[in-house]
C-alpha positions, 0 to 999 in steps of 0.5 A: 595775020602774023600775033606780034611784031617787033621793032627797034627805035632808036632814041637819042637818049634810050634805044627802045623795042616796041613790040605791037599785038595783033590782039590787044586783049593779050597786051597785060599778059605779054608785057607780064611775061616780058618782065621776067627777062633779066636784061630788061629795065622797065616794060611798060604799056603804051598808047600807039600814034600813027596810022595802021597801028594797035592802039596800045603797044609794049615799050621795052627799055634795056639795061645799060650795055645790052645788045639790043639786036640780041635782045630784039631776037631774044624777044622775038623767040621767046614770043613765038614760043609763047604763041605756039604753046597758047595755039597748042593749049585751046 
């Protein structure tokens, strides 16, 4: 099972990346990481609906005029990064 997924929702109003964690414990110290990225408005934390999904989940808000198929794969690497430096530490 893969730690994370990412995916793009695209609103109306504001373009969002929701990122769902295989391990819920890791929710508060993912979304704390996250809000260190510049071109991040608001992080907050979500309660996910839906069948198969994590009861919670990231909702990422993005500045005005930001790439969000950047900032998706900027997040995404750095999430990666962050897994494998935690799998390397225990």
């Amino acid at each position: 099972m893969l730690p994370f997924r990412s995916e793009i929702r695209n609103s109306p109003s504001h373009p969002t990346i929701k990122i769902f964690l295989s391990d819920q414990t890791l929710v508060p110290r993912i979304k704390k990481h996250l809000d260190h990225f510049s071109d991040i408005e608001l992080t907050e934390i979500r309660e996910s609906h839906g069948q198969n999904r994590e009861s919670e989940n990231i909702t990422i808000y993005l500045k005005d005029h930001v790439d969000i198929d950047k900032m998706k794969s900027s997040i995404d690497s750095s999430l990666w990064w962050y897994f494998e430096e935690d799998m390397v530490d225990e």
